[in-house]
N, C-alpha and C positions, 0 to 999 in steps of 0.2 A: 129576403131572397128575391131578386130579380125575377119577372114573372117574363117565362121566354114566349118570344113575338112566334104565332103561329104559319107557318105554311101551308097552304091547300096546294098539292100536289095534285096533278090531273094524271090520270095513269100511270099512279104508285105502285100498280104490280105489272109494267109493262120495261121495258131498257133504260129510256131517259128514264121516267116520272121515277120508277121506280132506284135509280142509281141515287138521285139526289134524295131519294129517302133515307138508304143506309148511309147517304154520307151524313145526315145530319145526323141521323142515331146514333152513328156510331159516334159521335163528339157530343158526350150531353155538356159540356162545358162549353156549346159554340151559341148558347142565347137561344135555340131555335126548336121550336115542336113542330110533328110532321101529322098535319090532316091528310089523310091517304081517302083520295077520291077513284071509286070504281064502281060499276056495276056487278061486281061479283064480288060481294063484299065477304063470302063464305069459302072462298077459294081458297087453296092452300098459299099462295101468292098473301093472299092477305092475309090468313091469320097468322105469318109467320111477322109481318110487318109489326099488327097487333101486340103479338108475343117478345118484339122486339122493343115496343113505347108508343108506337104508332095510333092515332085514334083515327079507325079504318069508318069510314062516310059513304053510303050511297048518291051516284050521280049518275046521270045519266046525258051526255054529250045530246043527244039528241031531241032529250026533255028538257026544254030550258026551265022551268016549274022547279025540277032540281036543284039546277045553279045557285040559286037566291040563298039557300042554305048552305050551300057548299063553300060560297067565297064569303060570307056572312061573318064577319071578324077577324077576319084574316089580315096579320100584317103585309103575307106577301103572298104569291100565287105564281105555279109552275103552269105554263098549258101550253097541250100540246094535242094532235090528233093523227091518228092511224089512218093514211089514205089504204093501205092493202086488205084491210080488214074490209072494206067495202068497194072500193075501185071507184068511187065516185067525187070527182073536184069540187062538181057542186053542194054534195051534202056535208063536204070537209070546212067549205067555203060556209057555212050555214051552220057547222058549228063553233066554227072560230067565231063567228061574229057573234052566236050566241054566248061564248065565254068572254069575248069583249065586253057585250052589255052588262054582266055579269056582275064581273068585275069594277065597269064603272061605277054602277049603282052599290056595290058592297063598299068601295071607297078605298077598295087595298092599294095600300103604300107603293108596293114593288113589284111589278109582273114580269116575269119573264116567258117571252114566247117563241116555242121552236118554230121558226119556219126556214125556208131555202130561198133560192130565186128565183122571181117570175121572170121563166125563159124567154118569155114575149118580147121582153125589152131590147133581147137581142136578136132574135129570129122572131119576126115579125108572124101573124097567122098564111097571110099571104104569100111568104118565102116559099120557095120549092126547095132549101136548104136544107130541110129533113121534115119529115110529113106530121100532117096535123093532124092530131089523134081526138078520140071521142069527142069531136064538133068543134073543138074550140080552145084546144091545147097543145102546146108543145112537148113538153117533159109534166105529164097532168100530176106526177106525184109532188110536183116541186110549185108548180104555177099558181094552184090554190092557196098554197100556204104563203107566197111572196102578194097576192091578191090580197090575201086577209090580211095582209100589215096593216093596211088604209082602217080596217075596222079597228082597231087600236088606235091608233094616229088619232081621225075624227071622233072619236069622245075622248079624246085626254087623257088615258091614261096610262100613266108613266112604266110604261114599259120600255124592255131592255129588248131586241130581238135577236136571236142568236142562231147563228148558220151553222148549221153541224154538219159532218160532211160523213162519208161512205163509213159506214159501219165496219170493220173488219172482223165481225160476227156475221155477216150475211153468207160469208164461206161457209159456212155452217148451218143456218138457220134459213137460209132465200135459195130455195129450191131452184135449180139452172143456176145457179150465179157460181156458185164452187168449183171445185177442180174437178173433172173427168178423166175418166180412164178412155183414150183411145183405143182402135184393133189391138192395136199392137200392145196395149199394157200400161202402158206411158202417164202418165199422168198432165194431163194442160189444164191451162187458165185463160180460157178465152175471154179477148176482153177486146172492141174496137176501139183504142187508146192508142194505137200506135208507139211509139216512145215519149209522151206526153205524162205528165205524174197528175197522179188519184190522192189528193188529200183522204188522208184515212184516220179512222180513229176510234178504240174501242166503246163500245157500249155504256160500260159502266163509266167511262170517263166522261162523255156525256154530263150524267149526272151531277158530277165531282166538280165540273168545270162550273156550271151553273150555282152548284154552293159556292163557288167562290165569287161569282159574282152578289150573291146575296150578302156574302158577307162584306163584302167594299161597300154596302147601303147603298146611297141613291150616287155610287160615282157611277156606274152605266147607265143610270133612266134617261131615254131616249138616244141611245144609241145603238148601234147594231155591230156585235161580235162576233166572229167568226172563228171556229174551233176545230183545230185536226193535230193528231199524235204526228203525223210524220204524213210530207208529200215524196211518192214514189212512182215510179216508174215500173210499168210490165214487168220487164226483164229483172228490177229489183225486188219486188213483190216476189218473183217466184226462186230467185236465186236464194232468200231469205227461208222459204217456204224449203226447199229444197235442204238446205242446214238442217233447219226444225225437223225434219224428218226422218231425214238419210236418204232420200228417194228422188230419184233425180225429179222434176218439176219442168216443164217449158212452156211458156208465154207463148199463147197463136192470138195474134193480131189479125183481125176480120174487120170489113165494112161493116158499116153501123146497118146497112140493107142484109148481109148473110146475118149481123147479129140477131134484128127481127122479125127472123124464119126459125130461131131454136124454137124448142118445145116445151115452151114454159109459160105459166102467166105472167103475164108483165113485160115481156120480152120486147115486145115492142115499147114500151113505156121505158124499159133503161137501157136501150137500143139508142134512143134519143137523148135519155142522159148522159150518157158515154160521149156522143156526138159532141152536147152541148160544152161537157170539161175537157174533152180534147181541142176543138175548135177554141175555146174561150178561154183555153191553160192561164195566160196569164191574169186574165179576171176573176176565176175562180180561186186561183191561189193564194192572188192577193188576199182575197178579202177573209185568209184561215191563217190568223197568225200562229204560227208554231211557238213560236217565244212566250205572245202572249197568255197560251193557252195554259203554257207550263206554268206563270204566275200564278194564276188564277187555280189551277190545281197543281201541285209540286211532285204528285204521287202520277202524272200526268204517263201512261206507256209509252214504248216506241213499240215496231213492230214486231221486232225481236220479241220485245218482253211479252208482249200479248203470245207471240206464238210459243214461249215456251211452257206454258199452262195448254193452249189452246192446238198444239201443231198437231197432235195425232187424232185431234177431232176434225180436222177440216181432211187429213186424208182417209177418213173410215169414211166423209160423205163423198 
């Protein structure tokens, strides 16, 4: 019996890390074990992973001390890091590079690493094009992570980098980001997008999509992926929403300056995001192959599909 190539998953009880976990479980026939890396290794997150085949590992993203065992044998390696859990690019930037070294030194085959685009390339710090946030960023949940590609890059190793786009769980789960009940009852989805489309794409597919790239072996090492269920538009986004429901749904289009004055964290942080994939629609779409995404996972959603599980959760919030 074939003895299957292990995977160390970096935030196996989180959306990504954790999606590419049950995609590998659930196919014991795909070659592949799942090292589930987390610091709450007693969680119910985890021991349901455990319970599932999973061999659930202590690490600590901020302890690199940790690392050295956590990628320590590993054919291949998921990593990835939570800017909202702390609000800070630089300490994201700090742990990417620490699971870059990581991973060098362990010698893993195949890495794949979430990151987005560093906005800078395109609005410069200097731009008065949309304002510079905590010293030295534009879109800071997106800038860090497209920064720490170079820390991959220079030590060599063979990594895949993969652009995921707008969650369609954040209607849900990202406090200010979902639909609101206006005075009047109504329900909107304010978003400064104008008529521009929002590459979107579920959670769990995330994960799915990344086993597929594991499983094509080294055809993506050193290339950069880019992965969304469907590119939509405001007004289609909520007409869809509106089916899902029964309830009528309407799209209010605001300046990305009324976006961040709502009353939320982050507001200003995807105040600027909005900016950046309205302004840069065509850049940013490009680079989210719809087609290809479905290859790589065939079980791939649209937004229908997601909302027919998911529609009366996004109007209870």
């Amino acid at each position: 019996m074939t003895e299957k190539k292990t995977v160390a998953i970096v935030g196996a009880t989180g959306a990504q890390g954790g999606g590419l976990a049950r995609a590998i479980l659930c196919d014991p026939a795909g070659g592949f074990s799942v090292r589930a890396l987390t610091r709450r290794t007693g969680s119910a997150p985890a021991r349901a992973l455990a319970e599932s085949g999973a061999d659930v590992m202590f690490a600590d993203l901020d302890r690199s001390e940790t690392l050295k065992q956590a990628f320590e044998g590993a054919h291949a390696a998921y990593c990835v890091t939570n800017f909202w859990e702390h609000g800070s690019p630089e300490r994201e930037l700090a742990q990417a590079a620490a699971m870059a070294h990581a991973v060098a030194c362990a010698g893993t085959r195949h890495v794949i690493w979430s990151t987005l685009e560093d906005t800078r390339r395109w609005v410069p710090l200097d731009s008065d094009q949309m304002p510079t946030l905590l010293g030295g960023y534009k879109v800071p949940h997106f800038d860090a992570k497209g920064e720490a590609n170079s820390e991959f890059i220079r030590r060599n190793v063979p990594a895949t980098f993969l652009l995921t786009s707008f969650y369609w769980d954040n209607y849900i789960a990202f406090p200010g980001v979902g639909l609101r009940r206006d005075k009047s009852g109504v329900l909107r989805l304010t978003m400064p997008m104008a008529d521009k489309r929002l590459p979107g794409i579920a959670a769990e597919d995330i994960g799915r999509c990344a086993y597929g790239l594991l499983r094509a072996g080294s055809a993506y090492v050193g290339q950069t992926v880019g992965i969304s269920g469907e590119h939509l538009t405001g007004a289609e986004i909520v007409s869809k929403m509106s089916r899902s429901i029964g309830e009528d749904v309407r799209y209010q289009d605001v300046s990305a300056d009324e976006y961040r004055k709502l009353d939320f964290r982050g507001a200003d942080d995807l105040a600027n995001m909005f900016q950046f994939k309205r302004d840069f629609e065509e850049v940013f779409c490009r680079a989210r192959n719809v087609a290809q995404s479905r290859q790589l996972n065939p079980s791939l959603q649209t937004f229908d599909q997601w909302l027919s599980v998911n529609g009366r959760r996004i109007a209870a919030g």
